[in-house]
N, CA, C and O atoms as a GROMACS GRO file, in nm:
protein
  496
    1UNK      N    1   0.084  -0.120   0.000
    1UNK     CA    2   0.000   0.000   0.000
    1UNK      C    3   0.087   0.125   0.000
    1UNK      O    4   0.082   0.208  -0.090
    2UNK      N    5   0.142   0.130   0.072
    2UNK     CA    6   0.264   0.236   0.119
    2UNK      C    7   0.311   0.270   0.000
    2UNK      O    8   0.273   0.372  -0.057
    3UNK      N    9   0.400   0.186  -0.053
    3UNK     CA   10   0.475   0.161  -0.212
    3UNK      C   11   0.405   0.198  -0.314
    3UNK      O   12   0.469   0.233  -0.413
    4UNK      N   13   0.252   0.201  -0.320
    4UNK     CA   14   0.229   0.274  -0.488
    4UNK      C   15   0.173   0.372  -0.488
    4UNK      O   16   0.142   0.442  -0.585
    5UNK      N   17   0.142   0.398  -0.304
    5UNK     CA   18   0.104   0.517  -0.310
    5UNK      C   19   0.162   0.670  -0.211
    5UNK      O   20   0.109   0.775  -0.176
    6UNK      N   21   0.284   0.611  -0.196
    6UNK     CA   22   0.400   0.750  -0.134
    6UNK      C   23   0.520   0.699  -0.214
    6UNK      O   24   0.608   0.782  -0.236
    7UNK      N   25   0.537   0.561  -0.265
    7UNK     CA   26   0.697   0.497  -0.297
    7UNK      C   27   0.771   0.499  -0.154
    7UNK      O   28   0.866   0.576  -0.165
    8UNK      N   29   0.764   0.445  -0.022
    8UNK     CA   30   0.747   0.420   0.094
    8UNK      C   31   0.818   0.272   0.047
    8UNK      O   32   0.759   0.228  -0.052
    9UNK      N   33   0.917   0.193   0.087
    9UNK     CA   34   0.974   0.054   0.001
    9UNK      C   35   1.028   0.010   0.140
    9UNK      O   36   1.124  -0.068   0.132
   10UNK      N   37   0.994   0.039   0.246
   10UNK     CA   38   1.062  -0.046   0.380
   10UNK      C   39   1.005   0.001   0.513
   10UNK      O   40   0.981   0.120   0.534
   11UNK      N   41   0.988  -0.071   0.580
   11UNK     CA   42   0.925  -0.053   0.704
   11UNK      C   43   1.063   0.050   0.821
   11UNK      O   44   1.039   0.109   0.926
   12UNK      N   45   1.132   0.043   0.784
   12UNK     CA   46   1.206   0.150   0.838
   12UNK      C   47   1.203   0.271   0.801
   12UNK      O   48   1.234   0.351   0.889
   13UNK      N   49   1.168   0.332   0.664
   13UNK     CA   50   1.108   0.430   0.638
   13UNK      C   51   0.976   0.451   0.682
   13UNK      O   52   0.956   0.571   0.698
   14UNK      N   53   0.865   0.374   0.712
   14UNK     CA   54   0.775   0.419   0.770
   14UNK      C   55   0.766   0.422   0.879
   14UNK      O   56   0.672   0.460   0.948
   15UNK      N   57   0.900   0.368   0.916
   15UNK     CA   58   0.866   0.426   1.071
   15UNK      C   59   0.955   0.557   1.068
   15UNK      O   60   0.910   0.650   1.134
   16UNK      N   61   1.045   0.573   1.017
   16UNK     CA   62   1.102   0.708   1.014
   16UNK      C   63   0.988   0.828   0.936
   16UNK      O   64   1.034   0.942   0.947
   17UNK      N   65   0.875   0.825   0.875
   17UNK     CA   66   0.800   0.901   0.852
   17UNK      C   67   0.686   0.919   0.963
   17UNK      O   68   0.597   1.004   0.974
   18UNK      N   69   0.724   0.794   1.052
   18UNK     CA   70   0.603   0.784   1.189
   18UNK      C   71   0.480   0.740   1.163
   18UNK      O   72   0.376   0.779   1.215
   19UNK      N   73   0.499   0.630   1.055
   19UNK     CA   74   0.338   0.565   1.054
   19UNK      C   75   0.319   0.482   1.089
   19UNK      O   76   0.197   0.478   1.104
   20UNK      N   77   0.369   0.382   1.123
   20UNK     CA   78   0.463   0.264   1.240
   20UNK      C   79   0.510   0.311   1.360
   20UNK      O   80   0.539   0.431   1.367
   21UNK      N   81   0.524   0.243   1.451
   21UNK     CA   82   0.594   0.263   1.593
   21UNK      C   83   0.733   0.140   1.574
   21UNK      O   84   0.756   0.037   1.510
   22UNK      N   85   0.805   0.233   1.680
   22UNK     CA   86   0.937   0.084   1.650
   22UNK      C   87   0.853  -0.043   1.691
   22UNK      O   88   0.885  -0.154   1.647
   23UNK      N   89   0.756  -0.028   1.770
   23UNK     CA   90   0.742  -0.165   1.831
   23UNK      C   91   0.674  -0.296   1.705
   23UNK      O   92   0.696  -0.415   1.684
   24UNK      N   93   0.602  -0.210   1.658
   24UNK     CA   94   0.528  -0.250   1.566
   24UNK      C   95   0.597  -0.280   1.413
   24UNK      O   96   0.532  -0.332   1.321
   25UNK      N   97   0.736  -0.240   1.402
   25UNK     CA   98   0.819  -0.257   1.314
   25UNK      C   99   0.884  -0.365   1.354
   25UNK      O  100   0.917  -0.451   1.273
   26UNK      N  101   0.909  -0.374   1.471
   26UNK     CA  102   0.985  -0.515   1.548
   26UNK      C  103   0.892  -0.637   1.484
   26UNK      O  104   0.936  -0.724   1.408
   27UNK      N  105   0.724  -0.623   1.539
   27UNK     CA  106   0.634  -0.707   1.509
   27UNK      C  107   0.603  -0.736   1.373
   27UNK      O  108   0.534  -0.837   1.367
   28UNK      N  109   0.628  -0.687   1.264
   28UNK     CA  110   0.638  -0.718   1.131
   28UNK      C  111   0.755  -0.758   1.118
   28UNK      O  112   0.729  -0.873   1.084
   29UNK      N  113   0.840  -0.753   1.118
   29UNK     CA  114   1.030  -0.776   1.092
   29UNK      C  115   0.968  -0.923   1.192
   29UNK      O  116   0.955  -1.019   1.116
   30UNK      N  117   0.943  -0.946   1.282
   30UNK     CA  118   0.953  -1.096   1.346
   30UNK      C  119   0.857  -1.180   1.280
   30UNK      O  120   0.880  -1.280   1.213
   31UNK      N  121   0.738  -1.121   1.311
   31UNK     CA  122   0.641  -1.195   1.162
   31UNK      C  123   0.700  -1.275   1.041
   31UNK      O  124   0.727  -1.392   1.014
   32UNK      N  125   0.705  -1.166   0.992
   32UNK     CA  126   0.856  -1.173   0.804
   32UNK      C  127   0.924  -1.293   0.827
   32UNK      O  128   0.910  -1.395   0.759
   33UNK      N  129   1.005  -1.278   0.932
   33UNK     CA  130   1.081  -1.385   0.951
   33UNK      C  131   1.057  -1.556   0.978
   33UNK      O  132   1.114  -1.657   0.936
   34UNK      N  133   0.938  -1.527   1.073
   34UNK     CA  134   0.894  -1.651   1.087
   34UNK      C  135   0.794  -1.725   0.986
   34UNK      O  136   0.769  -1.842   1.014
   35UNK      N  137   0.714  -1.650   0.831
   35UNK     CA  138   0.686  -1.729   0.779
   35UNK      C  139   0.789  -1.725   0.684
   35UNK      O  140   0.743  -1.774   0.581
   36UNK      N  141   0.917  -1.686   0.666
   36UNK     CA  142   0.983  -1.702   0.584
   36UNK      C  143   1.051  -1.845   0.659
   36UNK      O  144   1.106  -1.929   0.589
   37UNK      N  145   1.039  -1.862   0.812
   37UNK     CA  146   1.127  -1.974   0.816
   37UNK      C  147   1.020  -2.140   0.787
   37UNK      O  148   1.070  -2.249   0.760
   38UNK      N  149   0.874  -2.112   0.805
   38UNK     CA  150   0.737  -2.146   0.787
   38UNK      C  151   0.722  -2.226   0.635
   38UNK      O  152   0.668  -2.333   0.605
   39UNK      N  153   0.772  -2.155   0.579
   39UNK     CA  154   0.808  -2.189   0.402
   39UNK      C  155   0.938  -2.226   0.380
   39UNK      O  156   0.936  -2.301   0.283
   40UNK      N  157   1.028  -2.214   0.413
   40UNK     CA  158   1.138  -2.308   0.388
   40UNK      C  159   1.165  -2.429   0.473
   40UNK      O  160   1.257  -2.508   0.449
   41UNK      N  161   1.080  -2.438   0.574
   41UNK     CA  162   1.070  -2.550   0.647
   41UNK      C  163   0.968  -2.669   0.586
   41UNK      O  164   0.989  -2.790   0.590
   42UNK      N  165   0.846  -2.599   0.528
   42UNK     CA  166   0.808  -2.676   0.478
   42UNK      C  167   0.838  -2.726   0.337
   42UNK      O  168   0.798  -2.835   0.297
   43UNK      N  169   0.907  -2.646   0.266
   43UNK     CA  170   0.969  -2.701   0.145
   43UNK      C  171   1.105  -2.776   0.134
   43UNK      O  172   1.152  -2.818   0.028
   44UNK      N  173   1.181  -2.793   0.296
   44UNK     CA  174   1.272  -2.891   0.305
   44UNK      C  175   1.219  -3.011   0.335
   44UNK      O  176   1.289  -3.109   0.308
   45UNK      N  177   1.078  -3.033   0.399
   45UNK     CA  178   1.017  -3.127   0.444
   45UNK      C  179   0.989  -3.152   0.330
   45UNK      O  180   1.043  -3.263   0.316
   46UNK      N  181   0.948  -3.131   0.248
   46UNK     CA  182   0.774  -3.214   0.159
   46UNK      C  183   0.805  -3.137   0.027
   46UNK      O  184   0.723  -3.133  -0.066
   47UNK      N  185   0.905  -3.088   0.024
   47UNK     CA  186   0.969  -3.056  -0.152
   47UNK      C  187   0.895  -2.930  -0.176
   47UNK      O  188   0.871  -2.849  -0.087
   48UNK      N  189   0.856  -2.915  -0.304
   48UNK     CA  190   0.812  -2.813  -0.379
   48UNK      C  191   0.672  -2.830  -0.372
   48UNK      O  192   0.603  -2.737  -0.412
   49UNK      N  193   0.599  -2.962  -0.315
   49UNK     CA  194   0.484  -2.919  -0.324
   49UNK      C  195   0.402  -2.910  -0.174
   49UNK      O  196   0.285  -2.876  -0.154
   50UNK      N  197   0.475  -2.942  -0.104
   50UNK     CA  198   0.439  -2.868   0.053
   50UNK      C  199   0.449  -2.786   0.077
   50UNK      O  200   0.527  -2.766   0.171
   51UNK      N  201   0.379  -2.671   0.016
   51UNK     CA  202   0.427  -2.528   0.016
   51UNK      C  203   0.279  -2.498   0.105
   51UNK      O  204   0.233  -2.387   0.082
   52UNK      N  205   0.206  -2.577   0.195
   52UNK     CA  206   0.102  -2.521   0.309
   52UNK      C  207   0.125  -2.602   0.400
   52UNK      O  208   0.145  -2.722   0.381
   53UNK      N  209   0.125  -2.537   0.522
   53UNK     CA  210   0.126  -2.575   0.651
   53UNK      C  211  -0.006  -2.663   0.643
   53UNK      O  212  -0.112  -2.632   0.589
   54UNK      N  213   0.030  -2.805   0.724
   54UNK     CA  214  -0.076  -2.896   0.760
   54UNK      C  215  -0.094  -2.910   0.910
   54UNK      O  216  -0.012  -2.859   0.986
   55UNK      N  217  -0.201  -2.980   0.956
   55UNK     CA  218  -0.147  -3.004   1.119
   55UNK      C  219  -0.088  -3.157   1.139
   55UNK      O  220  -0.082  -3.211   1.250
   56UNK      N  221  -0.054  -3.210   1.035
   56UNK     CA  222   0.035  -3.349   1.033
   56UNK      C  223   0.163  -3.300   1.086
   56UNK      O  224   0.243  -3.234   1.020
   57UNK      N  225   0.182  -3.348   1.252
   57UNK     CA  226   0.281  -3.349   1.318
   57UNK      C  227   0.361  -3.436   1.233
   57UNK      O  228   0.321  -3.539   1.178
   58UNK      N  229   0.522  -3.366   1.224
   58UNK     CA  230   0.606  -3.445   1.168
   58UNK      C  231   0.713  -3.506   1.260
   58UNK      O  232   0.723  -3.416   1.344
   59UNK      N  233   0.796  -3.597   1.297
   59UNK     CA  234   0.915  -3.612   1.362
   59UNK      C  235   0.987  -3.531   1.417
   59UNK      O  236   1.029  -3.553   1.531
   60UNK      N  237   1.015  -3.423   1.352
   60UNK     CA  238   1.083  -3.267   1.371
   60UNK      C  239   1.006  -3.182   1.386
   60UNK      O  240   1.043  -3.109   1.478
   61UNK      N  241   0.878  -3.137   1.325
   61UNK     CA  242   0.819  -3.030   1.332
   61UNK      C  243   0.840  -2.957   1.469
   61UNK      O  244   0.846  -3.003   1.583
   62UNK      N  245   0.851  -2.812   1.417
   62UNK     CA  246   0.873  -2.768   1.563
   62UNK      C  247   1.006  -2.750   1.607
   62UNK      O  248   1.054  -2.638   1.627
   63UNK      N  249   1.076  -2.873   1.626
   63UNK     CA  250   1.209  -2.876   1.679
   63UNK      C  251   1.287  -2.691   1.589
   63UNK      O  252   1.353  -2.613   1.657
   64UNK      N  253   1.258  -2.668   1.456
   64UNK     CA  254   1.378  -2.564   1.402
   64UNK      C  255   1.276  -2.451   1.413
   64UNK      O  256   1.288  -2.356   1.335
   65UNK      N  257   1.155  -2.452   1.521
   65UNK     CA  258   1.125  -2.353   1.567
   65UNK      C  259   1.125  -2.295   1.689
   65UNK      O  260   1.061  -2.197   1.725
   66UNK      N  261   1.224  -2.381   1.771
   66UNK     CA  262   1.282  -2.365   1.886
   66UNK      C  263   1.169  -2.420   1.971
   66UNK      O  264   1.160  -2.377   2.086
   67UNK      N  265   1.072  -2.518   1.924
   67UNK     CA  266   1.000  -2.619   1.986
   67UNK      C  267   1.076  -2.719   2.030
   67UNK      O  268   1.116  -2.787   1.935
   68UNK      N  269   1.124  -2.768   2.163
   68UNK     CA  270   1.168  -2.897   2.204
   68UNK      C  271   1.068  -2.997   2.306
   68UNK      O  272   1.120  -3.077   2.384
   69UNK      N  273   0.956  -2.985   2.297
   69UNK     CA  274   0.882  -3.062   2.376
   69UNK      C  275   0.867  -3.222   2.349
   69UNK      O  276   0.880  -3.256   2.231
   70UNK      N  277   0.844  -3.309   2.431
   70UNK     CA  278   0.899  -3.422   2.386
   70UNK      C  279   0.752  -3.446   2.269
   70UNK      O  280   0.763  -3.502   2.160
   71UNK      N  281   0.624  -3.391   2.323
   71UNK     CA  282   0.486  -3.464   2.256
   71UNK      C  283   0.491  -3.378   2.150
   71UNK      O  284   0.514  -3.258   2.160
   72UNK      N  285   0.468  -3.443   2.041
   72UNK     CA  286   0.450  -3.380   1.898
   72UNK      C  287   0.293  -3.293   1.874
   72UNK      O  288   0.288  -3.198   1.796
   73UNK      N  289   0.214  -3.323   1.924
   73UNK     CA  290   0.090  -3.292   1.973
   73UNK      C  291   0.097  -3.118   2.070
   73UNK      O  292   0.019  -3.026   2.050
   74UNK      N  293   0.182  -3.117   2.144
   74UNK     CA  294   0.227  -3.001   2.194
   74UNK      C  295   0.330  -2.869   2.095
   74UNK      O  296   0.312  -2.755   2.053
   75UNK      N  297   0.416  -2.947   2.094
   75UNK     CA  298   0.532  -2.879   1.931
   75UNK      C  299   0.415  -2.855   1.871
   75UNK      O  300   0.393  -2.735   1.889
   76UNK      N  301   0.297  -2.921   1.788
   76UNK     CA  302   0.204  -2.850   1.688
   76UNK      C  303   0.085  -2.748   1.737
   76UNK      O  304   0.020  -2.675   1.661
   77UNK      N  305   0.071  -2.759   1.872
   77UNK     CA  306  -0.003  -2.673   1.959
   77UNK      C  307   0.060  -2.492   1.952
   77UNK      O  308  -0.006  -2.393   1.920
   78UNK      N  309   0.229  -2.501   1.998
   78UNK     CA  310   0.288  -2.421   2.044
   78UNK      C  311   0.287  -2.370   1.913
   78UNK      O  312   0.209  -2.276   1.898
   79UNK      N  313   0.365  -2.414   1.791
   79UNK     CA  314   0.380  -2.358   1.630
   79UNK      C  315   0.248  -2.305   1.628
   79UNK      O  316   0.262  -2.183   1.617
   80UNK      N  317   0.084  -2.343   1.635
   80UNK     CA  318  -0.011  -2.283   1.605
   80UNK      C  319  -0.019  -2.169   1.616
   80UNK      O  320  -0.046  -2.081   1.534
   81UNK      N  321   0.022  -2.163   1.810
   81UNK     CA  322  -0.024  -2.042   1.846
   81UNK      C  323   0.060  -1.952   1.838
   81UNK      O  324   0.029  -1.843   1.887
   82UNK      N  325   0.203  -1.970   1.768
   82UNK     CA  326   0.306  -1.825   1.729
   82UNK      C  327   0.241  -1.848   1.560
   82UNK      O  328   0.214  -1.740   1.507
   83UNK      N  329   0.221  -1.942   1.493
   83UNK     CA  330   0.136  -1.870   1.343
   83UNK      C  331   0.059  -1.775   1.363
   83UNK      O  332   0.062  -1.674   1.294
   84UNK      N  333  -0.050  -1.800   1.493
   84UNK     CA  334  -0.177  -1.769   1.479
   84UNK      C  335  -0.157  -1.595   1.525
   84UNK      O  336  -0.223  -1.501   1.482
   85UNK      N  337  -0.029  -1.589   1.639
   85UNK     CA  338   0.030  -1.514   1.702
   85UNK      C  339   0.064  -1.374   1.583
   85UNK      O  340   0.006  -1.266   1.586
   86UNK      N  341   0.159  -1.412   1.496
   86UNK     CA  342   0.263  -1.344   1.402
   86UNK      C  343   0.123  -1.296   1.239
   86UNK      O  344   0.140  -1.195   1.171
   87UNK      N  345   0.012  -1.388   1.217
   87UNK     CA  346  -0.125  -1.352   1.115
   87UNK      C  347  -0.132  -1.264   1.172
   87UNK      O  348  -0.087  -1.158   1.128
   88UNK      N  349  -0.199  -1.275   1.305
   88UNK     CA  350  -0.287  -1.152   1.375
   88UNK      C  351  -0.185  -1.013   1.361
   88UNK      O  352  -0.208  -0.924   1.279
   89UNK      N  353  -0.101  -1.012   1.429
   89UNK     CA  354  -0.012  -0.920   1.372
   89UNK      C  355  -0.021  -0.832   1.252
   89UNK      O  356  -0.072  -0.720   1.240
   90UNK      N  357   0.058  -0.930   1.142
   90UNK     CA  358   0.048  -0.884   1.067
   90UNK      C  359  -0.107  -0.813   1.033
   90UNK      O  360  -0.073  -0.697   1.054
   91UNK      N  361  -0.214  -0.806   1.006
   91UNK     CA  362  -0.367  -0.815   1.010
   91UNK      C  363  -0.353  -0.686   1.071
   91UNK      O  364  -0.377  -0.588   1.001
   92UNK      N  365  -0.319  -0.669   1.185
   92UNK     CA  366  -0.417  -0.548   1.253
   92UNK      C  367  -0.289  -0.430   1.253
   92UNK      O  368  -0.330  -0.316   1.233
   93UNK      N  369  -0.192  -0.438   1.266
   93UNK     CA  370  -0.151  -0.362   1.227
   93UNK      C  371  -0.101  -0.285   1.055
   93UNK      O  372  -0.069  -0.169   1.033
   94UNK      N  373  -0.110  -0.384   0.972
   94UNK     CA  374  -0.151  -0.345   0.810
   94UNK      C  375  -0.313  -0.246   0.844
   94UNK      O  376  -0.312  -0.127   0.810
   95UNK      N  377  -0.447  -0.307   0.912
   95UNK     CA  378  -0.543  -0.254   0.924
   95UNK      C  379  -0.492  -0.145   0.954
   95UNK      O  380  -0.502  -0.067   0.860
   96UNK      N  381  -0.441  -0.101   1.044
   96UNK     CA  382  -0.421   0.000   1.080
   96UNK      C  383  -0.381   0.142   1.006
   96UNK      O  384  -0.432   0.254   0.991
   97UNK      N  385  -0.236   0.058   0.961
   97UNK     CA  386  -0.162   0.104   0.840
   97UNK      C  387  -0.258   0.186   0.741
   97UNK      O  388  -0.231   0.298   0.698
   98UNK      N  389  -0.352   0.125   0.716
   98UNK     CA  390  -0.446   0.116   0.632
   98UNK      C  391  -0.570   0.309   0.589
   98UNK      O  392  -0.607   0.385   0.499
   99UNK      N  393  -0.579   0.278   0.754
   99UNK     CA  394  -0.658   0.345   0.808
   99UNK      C  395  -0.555   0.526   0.839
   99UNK      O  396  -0.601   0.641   0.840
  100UNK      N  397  -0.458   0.494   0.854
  100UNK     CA  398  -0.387   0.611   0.904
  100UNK      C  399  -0.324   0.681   0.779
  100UNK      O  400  -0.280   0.796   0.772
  101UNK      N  401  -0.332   0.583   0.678
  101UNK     CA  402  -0.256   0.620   0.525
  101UNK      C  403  -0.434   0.718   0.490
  101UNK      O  404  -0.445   0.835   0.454
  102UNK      N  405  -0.534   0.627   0.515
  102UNK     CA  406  -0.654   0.728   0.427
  102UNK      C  407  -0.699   0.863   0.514
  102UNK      O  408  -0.805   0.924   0.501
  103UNK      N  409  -0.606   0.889   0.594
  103UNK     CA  410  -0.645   0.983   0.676
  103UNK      C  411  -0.528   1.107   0.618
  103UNK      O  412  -0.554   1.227   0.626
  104UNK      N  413  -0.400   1.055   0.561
  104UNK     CA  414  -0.333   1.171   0.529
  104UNK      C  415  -0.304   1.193   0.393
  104UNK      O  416  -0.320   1.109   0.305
  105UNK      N  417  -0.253   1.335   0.374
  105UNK     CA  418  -0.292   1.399   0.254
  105UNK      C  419  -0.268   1.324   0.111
  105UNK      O  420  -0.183   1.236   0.106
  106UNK      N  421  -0.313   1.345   0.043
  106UNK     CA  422  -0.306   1.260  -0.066
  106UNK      C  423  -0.184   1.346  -0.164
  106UNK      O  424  -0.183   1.467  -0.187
  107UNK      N  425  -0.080   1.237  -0.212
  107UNK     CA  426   0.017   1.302  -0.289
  107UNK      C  427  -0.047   1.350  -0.412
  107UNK      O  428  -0.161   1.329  -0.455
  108UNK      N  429   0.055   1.420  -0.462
  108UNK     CA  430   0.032   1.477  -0.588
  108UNK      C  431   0.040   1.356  -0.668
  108UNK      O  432   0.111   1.256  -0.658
  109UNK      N  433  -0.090   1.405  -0.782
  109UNK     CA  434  -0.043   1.274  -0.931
  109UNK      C  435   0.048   1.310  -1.023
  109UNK      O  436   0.066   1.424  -1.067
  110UNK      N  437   0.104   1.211  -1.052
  110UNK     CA  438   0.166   1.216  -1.144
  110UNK      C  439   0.060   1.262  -1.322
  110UNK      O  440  -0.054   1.231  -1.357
  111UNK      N  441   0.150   1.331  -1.379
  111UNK     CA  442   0.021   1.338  -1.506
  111UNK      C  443   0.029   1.215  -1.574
  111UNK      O  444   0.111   1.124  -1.581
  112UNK      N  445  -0.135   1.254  -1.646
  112UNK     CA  446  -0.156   1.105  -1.740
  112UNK      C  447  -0.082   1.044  -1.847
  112UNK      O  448  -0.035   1.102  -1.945
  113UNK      N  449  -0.076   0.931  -1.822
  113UNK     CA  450   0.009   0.849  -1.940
  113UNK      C  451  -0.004   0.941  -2.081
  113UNK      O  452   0.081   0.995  -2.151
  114UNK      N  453  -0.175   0.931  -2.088
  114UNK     CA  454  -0.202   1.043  -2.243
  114UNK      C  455  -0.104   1.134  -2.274
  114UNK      O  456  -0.032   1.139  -2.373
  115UNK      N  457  -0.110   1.211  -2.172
  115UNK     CA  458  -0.005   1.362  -2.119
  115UNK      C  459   0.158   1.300  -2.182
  115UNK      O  460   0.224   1.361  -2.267
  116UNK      N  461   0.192   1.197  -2.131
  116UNK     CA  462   0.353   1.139  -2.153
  116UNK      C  463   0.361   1.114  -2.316
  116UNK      O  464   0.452   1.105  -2.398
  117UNK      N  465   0.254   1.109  -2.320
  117UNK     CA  466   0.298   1.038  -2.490
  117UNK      C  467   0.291   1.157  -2.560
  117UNK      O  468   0.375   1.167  -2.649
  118UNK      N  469   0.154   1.322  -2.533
  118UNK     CA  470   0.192   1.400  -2.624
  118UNK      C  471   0.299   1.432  -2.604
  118UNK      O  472   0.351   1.464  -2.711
  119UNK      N  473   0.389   1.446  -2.494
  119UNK     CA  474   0.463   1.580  -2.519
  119UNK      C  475   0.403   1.660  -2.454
  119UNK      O  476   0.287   1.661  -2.413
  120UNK      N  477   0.557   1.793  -2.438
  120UNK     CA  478   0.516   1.932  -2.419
  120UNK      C  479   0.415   2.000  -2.470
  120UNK      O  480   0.420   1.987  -2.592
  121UNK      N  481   0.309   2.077  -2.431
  121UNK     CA  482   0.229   2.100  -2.494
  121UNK      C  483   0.281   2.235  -2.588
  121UNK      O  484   0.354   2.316  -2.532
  122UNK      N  485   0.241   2.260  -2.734
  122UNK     CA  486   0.264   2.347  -2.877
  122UNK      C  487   0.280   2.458  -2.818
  122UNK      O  488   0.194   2.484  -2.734
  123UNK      N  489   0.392   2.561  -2.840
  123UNK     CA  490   0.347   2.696  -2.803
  123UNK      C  491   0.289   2.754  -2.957
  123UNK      O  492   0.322   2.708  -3.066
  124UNK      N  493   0.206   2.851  -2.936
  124UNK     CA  494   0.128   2.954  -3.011
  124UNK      C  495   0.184   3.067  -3.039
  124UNK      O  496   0.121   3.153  -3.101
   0.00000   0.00000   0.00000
């Protein structure tokens, strides 16, 4: 959102413009991370086409999410509730995002494509 409509390309710039809080930049940056580790975990498991989380406890599951509980049943409990943890997140603070972007001023447009293709307009 940010990106096509200020060119805004990192959450450290929005928080340096103050539309984010650090804390809440922490909470996306940890998010990010954990389904990035979410998706390569499951594509070391189950190849290229396990690319969705199931609740089929695996042998490991868990374990390379700093789950060590011995019951696999628990490891898939605990992973739930930091997924379910790091969605919500993401979710309400994008909402937010959302809400605080339609509240401030709207940039200038760029002129129309039409405009790019005539040209300068003829002097008289």
């Amino acid at each position: 959102m940010t990106f096509f409509k200020y060119r805004i390309g990192s959450l450290t710039e929005l928080e340096a413009r103050e539309q984010i809080s650090s804390t809440e930049r922490k909470q996306l940056e940890a998010a990010y991370d954990f389904l990035l580790r979410v998706r390569n975990g499951t594509s070391l498991q189950r190849g290229p086409a396990g690319r969705c989380v199931s609740q089929e406890p695996s042998a490991d599951g868990g374990v390379s999410f700093g789950l060590y509980r011995s019951s696999p049943v628990i490891r898939l409990e605990m992973f739930m509730r930091d997924f379910y943890t790091h969605t919500r997140n993401i979710y309400l603070i994008t909402r937010m995002l959302e809400r605080r972007l339609a509240l401030m001023k709207k940039p200038k447009r760029l002129s129309s494509f039409r405009n790019l293709i005539k040209g300068p307009p003829a002097k008289r």
